[in-house]
PDB file with one MODEL, atoms N, CA, C and O in Angstrom:
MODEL        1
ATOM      1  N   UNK A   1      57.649 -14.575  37.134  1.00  0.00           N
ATOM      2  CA  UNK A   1      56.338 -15.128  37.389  1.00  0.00           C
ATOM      3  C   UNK A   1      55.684 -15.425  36.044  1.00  0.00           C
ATOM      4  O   UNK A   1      55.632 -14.771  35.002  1.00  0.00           O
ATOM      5  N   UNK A   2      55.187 -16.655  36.405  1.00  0.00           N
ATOM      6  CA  UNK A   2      54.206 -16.867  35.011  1.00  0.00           C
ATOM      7  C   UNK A   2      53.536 -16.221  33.797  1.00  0.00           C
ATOM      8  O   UNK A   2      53.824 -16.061  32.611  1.00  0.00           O
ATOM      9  N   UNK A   3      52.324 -15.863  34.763  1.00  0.00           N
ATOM     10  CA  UNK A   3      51.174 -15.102  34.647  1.00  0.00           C
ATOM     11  C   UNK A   3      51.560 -13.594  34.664  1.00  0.00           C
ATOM     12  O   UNK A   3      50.572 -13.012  34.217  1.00  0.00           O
ATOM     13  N   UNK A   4      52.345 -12.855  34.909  1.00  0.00           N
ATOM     14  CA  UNK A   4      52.391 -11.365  34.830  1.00  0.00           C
ATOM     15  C   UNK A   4      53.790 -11.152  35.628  1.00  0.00           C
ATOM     16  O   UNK A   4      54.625 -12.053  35.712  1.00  0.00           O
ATOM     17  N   UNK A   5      53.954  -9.897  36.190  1.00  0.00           N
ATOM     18  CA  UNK A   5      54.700  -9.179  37.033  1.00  0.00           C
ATOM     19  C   UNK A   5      54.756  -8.734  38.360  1.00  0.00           C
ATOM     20  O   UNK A   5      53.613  -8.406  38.678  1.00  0.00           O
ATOM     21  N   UNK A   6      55.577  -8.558  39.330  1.00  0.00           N
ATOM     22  CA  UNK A   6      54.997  -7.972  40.327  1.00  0.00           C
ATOM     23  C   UNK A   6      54.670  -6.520  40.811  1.00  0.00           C
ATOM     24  O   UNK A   6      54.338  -6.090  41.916  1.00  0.00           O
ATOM     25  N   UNK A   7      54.845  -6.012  39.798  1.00  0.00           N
ATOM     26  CA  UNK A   7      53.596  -4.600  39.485  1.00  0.00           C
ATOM     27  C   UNK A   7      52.377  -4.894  38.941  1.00  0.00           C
ATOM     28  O   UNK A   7      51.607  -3.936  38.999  1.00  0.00           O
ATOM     29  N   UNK A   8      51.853  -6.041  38.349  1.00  0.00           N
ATOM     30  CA  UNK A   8      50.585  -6.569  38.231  1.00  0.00           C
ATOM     31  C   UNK A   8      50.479  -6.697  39.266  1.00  0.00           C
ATOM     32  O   UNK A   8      49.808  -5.843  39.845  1.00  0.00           O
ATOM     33  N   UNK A   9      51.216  -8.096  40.275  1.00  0.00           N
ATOM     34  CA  UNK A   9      50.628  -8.471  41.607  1.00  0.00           C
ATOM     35  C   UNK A   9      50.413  -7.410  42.798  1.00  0.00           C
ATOM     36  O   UNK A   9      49.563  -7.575  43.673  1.00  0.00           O
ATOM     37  N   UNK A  10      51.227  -6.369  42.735  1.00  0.00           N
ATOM     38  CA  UNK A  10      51.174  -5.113  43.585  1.00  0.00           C
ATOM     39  C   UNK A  10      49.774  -4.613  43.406  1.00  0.00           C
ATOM     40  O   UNK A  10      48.936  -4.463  44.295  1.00  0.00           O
ATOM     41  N   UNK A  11      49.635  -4.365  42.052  1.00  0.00           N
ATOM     42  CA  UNK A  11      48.189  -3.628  41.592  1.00  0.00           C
ATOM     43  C   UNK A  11      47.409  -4.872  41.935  1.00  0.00           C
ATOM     44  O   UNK A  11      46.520  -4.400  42.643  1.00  0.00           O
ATOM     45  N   UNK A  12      47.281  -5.643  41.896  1.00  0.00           N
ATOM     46  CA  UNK A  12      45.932  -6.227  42.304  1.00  0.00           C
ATOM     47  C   UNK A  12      45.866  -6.274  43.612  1.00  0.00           C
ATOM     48  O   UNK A  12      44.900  -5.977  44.314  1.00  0.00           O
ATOM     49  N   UNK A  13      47.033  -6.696  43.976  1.00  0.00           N
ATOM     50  CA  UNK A  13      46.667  -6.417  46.025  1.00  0.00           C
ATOM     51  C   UNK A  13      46.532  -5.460  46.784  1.00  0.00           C
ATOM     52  O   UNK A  13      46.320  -5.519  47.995  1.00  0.00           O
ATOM     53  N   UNK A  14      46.686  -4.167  45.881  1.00  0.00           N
ATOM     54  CA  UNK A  14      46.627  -2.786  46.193  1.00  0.00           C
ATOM     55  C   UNK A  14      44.934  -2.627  46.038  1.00  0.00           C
ATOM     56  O   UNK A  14      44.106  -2.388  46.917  1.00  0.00           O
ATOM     57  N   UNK A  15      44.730  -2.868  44.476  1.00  0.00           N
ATOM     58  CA  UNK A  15      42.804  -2.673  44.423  1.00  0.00           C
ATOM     59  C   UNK A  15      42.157  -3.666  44.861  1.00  0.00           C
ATOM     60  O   UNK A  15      41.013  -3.753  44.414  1.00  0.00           O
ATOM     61  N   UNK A  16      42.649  -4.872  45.963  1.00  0.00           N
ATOM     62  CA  UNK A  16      41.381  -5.567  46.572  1.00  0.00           C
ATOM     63  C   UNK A  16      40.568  -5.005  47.686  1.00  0.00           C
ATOM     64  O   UNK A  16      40.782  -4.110  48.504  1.00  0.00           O
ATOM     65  N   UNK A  17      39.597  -5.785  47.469  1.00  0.00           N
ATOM     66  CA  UNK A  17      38.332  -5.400  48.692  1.00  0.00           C
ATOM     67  C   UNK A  17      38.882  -5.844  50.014  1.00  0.00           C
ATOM     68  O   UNK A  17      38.344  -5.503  51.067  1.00  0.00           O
ATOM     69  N   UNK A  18      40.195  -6.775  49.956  1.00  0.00           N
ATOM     70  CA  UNK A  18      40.585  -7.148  51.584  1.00  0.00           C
ATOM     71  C   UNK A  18      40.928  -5.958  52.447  1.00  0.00           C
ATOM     72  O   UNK A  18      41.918  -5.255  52.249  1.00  0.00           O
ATOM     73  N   UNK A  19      40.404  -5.848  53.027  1.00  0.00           N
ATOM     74  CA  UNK A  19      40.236  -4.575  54.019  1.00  0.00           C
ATOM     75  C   UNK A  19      42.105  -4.727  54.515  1.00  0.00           C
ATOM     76  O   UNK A  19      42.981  -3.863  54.552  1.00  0.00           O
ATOM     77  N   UNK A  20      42.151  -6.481  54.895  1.00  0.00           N
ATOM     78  CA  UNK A  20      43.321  -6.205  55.186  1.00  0.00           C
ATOM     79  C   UNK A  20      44.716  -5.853  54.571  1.00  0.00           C
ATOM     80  O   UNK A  20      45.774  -5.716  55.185  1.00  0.00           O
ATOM     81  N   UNK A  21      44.590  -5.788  53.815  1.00  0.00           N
ATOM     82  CA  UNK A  21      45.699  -5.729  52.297  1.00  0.00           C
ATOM     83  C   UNK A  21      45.975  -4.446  52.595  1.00  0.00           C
ATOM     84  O   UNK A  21      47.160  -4.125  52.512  1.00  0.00           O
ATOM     85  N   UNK A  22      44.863  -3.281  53.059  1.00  0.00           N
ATOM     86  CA  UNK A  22      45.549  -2.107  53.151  1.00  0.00           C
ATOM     87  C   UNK A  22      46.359  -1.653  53.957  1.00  0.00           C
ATOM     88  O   UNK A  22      47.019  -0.643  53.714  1.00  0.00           O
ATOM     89  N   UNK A  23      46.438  -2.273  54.970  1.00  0.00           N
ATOM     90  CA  UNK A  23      47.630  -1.853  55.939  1.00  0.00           C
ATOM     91  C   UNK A  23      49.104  -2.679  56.023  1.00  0.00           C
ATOM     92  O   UNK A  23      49.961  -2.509  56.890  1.00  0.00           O
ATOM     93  N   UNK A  24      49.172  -3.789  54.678  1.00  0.00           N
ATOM     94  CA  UNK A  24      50.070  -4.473  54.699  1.00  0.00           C
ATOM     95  C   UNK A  24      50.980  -3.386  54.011  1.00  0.00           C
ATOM     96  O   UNK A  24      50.567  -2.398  53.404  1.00  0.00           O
ATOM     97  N   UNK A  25      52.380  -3.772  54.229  1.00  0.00           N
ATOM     98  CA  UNK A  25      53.772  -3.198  53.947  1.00  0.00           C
ATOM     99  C   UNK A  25      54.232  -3.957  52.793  1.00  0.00           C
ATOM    100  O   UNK A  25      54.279  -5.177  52.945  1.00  0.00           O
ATOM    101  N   UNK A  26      54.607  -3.437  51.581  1.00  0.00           N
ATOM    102  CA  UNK A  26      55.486  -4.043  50.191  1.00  0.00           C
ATOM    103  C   UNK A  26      56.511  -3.539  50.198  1.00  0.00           C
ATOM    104  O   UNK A  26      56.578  -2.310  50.200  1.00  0.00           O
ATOM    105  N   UNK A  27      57.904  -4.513  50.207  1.00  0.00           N
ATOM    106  CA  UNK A  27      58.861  -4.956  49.512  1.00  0.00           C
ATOM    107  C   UNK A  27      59.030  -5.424  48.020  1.00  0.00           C
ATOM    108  O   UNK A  27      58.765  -6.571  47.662  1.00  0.00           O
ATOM    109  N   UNK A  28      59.372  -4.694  47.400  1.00  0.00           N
ATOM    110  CA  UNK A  28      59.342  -5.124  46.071  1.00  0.00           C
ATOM    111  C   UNK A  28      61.292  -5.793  45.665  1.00  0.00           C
ATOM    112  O   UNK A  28      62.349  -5.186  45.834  1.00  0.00           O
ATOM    113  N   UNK A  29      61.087  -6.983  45.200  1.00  0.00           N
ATOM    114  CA  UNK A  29      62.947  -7.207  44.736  1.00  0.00           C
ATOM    115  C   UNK A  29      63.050  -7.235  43.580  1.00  0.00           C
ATOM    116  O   UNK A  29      62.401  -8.170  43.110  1.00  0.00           O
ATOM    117  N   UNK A  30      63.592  -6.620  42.811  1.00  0.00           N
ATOM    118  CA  UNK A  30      64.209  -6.448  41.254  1.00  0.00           C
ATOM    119  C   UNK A  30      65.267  -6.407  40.952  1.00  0.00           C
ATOM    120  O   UNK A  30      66.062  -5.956  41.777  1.00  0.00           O
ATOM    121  N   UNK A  31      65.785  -6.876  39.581  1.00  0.00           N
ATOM    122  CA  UNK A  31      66.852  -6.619  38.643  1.00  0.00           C
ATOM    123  C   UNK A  31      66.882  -5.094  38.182  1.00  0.00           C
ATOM    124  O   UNK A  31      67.676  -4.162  38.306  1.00  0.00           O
ATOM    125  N   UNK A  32      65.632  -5.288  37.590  1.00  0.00           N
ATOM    126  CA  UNK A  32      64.723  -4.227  36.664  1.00  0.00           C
ATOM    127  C   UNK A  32      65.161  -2.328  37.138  1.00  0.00           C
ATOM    128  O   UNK A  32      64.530  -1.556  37.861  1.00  0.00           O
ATOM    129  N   UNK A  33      65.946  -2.200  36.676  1.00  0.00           N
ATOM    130  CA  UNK A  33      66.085  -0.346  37.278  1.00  0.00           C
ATOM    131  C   UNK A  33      64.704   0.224  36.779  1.00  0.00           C
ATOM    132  O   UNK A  33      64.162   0.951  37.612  1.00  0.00           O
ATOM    133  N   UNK A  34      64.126   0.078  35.781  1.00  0.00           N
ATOM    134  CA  UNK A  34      62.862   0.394  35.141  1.00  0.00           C
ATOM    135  C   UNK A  34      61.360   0.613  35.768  1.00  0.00           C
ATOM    136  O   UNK A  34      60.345   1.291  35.607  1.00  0.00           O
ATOM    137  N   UNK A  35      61.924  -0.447  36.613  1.00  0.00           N
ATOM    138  CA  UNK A  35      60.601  -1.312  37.391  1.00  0.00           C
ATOM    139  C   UNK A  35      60.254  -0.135  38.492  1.00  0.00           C
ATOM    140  O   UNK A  35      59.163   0.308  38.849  1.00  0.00           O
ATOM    141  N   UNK A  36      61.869   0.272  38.976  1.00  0.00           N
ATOM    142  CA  UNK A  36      61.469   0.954  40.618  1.00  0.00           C
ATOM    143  C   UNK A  36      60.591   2.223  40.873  1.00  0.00           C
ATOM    144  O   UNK A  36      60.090   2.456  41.973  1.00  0.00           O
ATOM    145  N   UNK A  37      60.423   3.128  39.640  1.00  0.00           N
ATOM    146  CA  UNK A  37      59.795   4.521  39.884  1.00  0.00           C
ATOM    147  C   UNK A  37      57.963   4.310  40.105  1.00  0.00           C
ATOM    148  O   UNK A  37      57.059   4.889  40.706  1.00  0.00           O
ATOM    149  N   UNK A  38      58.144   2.959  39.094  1.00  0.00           N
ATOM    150  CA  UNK A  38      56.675   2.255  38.982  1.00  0.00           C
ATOM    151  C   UNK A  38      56.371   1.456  40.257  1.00  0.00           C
ATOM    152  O   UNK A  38      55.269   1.598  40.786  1.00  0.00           O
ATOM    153  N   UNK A  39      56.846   1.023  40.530  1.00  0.00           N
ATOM    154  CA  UNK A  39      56.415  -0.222  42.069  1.00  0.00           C
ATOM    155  C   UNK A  39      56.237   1.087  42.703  1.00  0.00           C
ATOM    156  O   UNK A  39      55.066   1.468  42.709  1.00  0.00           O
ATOM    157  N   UNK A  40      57.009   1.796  43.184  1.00  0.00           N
ATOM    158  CA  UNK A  40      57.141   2.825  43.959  1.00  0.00           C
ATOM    159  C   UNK A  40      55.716   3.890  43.766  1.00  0.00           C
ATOM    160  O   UNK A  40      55.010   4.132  44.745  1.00  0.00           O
ATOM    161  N   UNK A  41      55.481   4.338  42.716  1.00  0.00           N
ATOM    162  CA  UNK A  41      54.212   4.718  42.230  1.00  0.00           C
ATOM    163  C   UNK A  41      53.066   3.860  42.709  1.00  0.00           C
ATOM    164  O   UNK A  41      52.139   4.292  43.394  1.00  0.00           O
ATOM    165  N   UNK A  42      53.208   2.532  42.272  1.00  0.00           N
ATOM    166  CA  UNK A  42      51.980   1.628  42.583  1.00  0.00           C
ATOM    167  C   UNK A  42      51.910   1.383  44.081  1.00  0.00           C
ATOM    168  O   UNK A  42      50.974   0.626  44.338  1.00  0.00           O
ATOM    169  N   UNK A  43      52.798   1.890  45.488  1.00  0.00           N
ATOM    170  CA  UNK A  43      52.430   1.107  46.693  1.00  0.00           C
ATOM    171  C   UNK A  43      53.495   0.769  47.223  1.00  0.00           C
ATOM    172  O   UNK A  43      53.433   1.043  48.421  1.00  0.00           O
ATOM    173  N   UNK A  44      54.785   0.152  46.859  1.00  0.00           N
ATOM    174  CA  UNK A  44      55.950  -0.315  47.563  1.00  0.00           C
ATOM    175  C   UNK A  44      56.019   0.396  48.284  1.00  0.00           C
ATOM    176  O   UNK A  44      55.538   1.520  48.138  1.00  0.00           O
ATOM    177  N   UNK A  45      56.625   0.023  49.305  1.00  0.00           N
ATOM    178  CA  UNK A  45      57.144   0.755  50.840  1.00  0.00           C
ATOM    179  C   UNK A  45      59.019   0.825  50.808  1.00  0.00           C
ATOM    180  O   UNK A  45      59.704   1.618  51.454  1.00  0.00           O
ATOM    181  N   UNK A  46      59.567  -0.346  49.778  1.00  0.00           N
ATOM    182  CA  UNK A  46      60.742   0.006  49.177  1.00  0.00           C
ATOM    183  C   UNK A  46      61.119  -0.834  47.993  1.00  0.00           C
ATOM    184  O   UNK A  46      60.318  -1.333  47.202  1.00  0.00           O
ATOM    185  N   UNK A  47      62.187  -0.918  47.963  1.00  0.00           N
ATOM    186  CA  UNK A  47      63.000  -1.940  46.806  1.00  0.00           C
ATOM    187  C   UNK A  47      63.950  -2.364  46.976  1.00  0.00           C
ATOM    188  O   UNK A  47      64.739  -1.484  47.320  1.00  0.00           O
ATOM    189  N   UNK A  48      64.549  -3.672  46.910  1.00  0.00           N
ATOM    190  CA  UNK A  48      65.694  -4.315  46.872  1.00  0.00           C
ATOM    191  C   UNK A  48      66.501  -4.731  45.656  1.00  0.00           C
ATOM    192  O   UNK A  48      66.377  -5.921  45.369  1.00  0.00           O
ATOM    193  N   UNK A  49      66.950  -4.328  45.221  1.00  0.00           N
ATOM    194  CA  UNK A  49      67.908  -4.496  43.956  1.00  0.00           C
ATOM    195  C   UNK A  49      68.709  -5.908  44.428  1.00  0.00           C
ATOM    196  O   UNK A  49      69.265  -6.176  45.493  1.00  0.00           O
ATOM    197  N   UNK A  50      68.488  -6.919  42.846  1.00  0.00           N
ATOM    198  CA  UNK A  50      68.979  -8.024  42.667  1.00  0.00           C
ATOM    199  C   UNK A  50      70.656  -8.141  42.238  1.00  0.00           C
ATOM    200  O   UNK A  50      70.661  -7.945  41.022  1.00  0.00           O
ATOM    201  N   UNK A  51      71.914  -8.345  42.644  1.00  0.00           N
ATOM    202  CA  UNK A  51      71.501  -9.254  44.093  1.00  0.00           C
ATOM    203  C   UNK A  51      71.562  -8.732  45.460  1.00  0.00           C
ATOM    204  O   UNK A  51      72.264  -7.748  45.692  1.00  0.00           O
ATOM    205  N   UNK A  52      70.873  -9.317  46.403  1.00  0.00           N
ATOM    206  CA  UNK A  52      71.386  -8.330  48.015  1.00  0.00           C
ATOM    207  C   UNK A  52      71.446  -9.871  48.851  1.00  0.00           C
ATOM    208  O   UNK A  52      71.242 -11.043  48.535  1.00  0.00           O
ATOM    209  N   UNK A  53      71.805  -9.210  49.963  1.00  0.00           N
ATOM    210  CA  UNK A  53      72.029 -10.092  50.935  1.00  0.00           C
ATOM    211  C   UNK A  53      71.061 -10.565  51.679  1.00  0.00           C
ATOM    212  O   UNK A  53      69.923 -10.538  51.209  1.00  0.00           O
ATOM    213  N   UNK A  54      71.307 -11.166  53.153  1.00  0.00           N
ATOM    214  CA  UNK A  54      70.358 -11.354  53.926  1.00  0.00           C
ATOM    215  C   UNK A  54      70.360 -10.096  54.665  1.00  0.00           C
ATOM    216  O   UNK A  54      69.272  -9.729  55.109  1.00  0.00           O
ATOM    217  N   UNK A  55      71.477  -9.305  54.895  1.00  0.00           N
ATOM    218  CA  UNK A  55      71.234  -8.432  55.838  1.00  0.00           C
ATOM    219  C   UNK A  55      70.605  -6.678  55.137  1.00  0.00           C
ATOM    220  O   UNK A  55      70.203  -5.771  55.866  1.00  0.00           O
ATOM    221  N   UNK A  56      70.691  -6.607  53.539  1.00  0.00           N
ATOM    222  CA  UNK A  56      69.902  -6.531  52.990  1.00  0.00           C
ATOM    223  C   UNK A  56      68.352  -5.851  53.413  1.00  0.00           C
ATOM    224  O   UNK A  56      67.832  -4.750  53.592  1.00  0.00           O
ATOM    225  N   UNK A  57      67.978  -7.461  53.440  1.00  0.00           N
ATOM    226  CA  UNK A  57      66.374  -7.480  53.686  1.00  0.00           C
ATOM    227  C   UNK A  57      66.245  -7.005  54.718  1.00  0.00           C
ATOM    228  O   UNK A  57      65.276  -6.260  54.864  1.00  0.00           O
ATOM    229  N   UNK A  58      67.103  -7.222  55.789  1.00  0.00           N
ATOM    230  CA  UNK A  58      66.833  -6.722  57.464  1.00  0.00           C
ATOM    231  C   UNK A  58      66.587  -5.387  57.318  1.00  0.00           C
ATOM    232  O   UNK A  58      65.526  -4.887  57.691  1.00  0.00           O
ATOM    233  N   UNK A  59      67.354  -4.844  56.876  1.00  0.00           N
ATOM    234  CA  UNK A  59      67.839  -3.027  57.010  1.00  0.00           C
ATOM    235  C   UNK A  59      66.321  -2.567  56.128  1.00  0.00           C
ATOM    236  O   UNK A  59      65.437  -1.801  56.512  1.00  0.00           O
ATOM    237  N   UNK A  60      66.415  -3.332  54.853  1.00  0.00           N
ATOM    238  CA  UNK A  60      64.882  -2.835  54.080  1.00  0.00           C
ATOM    239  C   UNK A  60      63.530  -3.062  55.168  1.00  0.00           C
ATOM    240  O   UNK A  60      62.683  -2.199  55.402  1.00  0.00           O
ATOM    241  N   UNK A  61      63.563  -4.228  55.665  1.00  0.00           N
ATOM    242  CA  UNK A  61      62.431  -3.968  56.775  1.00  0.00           C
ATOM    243  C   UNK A  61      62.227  -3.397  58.003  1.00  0.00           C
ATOM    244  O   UNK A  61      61.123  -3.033  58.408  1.00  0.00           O
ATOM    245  N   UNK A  62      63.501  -3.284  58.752  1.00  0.00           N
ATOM    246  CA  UNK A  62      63.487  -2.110  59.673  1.00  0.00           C
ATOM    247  C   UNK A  62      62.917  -0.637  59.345  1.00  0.00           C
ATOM    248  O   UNK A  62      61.963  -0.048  59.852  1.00  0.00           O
ATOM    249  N   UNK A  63      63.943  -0.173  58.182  1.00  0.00           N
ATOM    250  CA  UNK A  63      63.179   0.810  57.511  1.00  0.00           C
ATOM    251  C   UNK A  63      61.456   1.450  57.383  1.00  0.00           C
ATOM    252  O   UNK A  63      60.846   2.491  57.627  1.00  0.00           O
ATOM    253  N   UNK A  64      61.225   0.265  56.915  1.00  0.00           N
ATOM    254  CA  UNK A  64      59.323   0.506  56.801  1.00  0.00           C
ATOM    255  C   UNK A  64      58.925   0.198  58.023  1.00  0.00           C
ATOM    256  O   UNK A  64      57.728   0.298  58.291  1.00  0.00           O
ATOM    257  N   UNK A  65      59.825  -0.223  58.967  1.00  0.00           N
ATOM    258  CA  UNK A  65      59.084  -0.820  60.512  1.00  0.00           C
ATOM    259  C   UNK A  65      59.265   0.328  61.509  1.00  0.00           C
ATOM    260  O   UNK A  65      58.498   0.348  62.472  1.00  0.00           O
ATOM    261  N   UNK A  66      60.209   1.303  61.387  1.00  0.00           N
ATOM    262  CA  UNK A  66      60.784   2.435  61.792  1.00  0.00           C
ATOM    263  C   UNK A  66      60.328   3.110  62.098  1.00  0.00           C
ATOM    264  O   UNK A  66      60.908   4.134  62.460  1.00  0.00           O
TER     265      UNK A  66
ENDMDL
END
């Protein structure tokens, strides 16, 4: 991303005033091994390590849907 990271974008959608933002669910996808203790800290609900599949994503969102 351009402008920052998506542990910036996590943190800002984590501290908005949208009431609704708080009950939304994060997926975070990374390369980054670095990244995960932090997303995870900031709000993620999980992580997908780059590369994964489609079925992947399924199993990661069942998970938080579970």
């Amino acid at each position: 991303m351009p402008d920052g990271d998506g542990i910036e974008l996590l943190d800002f959608l984590r501290n908005s005033n949208d009431t609704r933002l708080k009950f939304m669910k994060f997926i975070m996808i990374t390369g980054a091994n670095d990244k995960i203790l932090k997303a995870m800290d900031n709000g993620a609900h999980n992580i997908i390590h780059k590369p994964f599949t489609p079925e992947t994503i399924l199993k990661k969102v069942e998970l938080i849907f579970n």
